[in-house]
C-alpha positions in Angstrom: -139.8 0.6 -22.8 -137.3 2.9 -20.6 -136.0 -0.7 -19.4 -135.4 -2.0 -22.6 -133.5 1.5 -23.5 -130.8 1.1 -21.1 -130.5 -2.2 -21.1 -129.2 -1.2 -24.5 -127.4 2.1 -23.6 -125.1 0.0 -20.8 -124.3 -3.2 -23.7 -123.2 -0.3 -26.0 -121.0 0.9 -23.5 -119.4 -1.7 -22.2 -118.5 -2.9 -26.2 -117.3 0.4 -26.9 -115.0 -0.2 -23.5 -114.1 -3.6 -24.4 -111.5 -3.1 -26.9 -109.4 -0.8 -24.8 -109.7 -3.0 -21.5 -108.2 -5.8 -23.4 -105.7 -4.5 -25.8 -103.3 -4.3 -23.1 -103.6 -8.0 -22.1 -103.5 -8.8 -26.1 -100.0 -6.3 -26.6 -97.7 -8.3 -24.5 -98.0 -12.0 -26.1 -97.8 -10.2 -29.6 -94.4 -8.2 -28.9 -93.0 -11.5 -27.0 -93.4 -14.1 -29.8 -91.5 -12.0 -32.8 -87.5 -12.2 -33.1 -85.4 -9.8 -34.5 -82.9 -11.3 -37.3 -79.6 -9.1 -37.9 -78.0 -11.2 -41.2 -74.9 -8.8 -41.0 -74.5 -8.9 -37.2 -75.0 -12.6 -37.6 -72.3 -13.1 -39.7 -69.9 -10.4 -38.0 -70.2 -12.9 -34.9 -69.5 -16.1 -37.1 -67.0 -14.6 -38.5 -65.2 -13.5 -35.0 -65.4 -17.4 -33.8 -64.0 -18.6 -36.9 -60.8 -16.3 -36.3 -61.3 -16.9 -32.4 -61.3 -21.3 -33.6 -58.4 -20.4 -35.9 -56.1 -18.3 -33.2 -56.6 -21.3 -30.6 -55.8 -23.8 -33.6 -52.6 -22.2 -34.1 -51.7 -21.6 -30.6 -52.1 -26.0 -31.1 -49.9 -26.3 -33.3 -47.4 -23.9 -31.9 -47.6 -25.9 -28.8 -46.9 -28.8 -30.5 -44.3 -28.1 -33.0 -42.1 -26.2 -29.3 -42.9 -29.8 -27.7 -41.9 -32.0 -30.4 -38.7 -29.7 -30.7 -37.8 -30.6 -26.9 -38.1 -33.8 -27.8 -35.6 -33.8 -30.7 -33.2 -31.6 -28.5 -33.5 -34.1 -26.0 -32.6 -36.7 -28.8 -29.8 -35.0 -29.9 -28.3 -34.6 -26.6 -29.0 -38.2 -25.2 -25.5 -40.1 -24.9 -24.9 -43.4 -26.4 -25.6 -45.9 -23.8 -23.1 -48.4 -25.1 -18.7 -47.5 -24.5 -16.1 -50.2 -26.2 -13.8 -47.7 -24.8 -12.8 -50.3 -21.9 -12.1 -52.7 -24.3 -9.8 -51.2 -26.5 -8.3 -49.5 -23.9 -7.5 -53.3 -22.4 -6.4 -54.4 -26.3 -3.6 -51.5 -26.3 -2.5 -52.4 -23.2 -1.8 -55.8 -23.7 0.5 -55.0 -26.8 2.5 -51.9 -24.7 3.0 -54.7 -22.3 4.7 -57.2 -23.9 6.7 -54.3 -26.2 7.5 -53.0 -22.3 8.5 -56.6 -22.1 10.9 -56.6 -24.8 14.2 -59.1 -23.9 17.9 -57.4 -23.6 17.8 -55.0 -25.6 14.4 -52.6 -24.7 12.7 -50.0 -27.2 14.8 -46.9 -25.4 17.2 -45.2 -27.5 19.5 -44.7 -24.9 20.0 -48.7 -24.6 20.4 -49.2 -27.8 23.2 -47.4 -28.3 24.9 -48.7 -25.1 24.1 -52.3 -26.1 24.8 -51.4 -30.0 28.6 -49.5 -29.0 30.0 -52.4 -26.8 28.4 -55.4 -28.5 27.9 -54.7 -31.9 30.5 -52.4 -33.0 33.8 -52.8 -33.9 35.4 -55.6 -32.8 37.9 -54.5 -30.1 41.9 -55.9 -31.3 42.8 -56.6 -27.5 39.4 -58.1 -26.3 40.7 -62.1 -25.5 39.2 -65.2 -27.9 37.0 -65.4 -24.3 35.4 -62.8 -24.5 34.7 -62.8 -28.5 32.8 -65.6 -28.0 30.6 -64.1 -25.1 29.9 -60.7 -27.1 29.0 -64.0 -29.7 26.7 -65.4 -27.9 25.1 -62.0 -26.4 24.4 -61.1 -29.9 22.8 -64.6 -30.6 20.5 -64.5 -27.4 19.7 -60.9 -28.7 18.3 -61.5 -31.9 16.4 -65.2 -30.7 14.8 -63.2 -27.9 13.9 -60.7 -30.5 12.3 -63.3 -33.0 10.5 -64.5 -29.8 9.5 -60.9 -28.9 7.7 -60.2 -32.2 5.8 -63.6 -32.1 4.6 -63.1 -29.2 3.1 -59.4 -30.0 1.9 -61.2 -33.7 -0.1 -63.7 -31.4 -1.5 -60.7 -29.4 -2.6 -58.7 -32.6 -4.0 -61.9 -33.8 -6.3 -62.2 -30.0 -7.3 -58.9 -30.2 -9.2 -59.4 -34.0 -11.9 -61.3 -32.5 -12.3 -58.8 -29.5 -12.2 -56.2 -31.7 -14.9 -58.0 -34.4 -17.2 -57.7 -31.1 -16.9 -54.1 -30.9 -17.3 -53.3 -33.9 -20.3 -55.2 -34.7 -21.6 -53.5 -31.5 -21.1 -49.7 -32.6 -22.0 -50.7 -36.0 -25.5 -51.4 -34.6 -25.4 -48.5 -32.0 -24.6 -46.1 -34.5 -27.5 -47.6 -36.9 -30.1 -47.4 -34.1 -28.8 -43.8 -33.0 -31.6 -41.8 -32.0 -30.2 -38.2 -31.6 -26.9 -36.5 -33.4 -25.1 -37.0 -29.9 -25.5 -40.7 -30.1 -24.4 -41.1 -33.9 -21.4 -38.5 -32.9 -20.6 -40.6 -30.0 -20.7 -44.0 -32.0 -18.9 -42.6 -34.9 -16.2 -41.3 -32.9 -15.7 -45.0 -30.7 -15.5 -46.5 -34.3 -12.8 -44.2 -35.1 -11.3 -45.0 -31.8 -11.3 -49.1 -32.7 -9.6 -47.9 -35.8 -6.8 -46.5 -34.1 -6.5 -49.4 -31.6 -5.9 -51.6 -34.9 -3.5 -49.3 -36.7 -1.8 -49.3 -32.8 -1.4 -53.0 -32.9 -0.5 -53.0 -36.5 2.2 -50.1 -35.4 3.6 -52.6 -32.8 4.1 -55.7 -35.0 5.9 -53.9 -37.6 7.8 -52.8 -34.5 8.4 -56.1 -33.2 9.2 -57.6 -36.6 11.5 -54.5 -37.6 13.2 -55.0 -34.2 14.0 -59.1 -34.9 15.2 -58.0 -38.5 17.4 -55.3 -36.9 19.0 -57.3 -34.8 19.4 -60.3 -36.7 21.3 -58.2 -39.4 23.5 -56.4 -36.5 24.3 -59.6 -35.3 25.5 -61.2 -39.0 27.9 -57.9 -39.6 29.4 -58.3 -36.0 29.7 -61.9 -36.6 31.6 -60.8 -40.1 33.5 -58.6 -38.2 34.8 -61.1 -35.3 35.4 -63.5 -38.2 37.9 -61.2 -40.2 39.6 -60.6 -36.7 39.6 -64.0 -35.5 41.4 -64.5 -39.3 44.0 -61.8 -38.5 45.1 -62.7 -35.6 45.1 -66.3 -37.3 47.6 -64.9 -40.0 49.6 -62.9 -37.4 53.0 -64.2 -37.1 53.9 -65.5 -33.5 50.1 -64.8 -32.3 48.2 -67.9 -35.2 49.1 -71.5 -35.5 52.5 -72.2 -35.0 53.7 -75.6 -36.8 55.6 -78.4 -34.7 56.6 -81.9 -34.5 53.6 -84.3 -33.7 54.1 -88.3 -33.3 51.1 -91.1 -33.8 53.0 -93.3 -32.4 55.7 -94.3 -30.0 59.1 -95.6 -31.9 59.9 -99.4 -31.4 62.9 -98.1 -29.8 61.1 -97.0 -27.2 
């Protein structure tokens, strides 16, 4: 009966100390399994890498629009790679040449007078009938090598309108395909140039052609000239015909 008792005195005991052995054991899976949920420090952080996202976006973009305005700088100051400058460079001087080329009488003022005061002016009373007819035929070679002169810069003006057709058809298309203001500046500016060479060769023909005119009409007022002297001293008493005796034929007599 005693056994029995505590038998039953130590299983009360050890339930009683049960609880408390294992409620540490039991206290550390329970406080590991729960999560603590902030909504408003949740979306303070969301809302910090949307701004962070949205600073790096534009820091993109910026980077972007600074690289894609190098490129256009680079554009703008990338030169044309096509010149007609050669070319019309050679065109005008082929038409100075043959106006430096010009036959007796040269486009300097200084020889024009000269030429102008001893072959075209007033005809000199005591020059000789000789020498009439050489000043004559000075003026005559002067105004055919003149005609000559201006045909030959006409048929030079006339060669230069297919080179010129090339060029032109050539910045036309540069200027079209222009990738930078620089280029479209550059081509503009070699068109203007091929419009000058043209109003240059258009300059020398009316040259040439005013020259040939020029002297063509000098040389019919000192031919007008010569002809009223040659008539004076045709008129003169003692110094024009003088009429005499003239015989066909021999007299039977003789």
């Amino acid at each position: 009966m005693k056994l029995r008792r505590t038998r039953a005195a130590r299983l009360a005991a050890a339930l009683l100390i049960a609880p408390f052995a294992i409620a540490p054991m039991l206290a550390t899976p329970a406080q590991a399994q729960w999560t603590v949920f902030d909504p408003s420090n949740y979306a303070q952080n969301l809302l910090t890498a949307a701004r962070s996202l949205q600073q790096i976006n534009n820091q993109i973009t910026s980077l972007q629009n600074q690289a894609q305005s190098l490129i256009n700088q680079a554009r703008n100051l990338a030169s044309l790679p096509y010149s007609s400058l050669q070319q019309l460079q050679q065109s005008v001087q082929r038409t100075q040449q043959l106006l430096s080329q010009a036959q007796n009488i040269a486009y300097n003022v200084q020889q024009i007078d000269q030429v102008f005061q001893s072959k075209y002016a007033n005809v000199s009373m005591s020059a000789s009938d000789t020498q009439l007819i050489a000043d004559a035929k000075t003026r005559w070679q002067n105004t055919v090598g003149s005609l000559q002169d201006a045909m030959r810069v006409q048929a030079t003006v006339v060669g230069n309108i297919d080179t010129n057709r090339t060029q032109m058809s050539a910045l036309v298309g540069s200027s079209q395909s222009a990738t930078g203001a620089l280029q479209a500046t550059q081509a503009g500016n070699q068109l203007l140039a091929l419009q000058a060479q043209q109003l240059a060769d258009l300059t020398a023909v009316v040259a040439a052609n005013g020259r040939a005119q020029a002297l063509r009409d000098a040389e019919q007022a000192a031919a007008a000239e010569q002809g009223r002297e040659q008539r004076r001293r045709f008129l003169t008493p003692g110094a024009g015909y003088q009429p005499g005796n003239a015989r066909m034929f021999p007299s039977s007599g003789n």
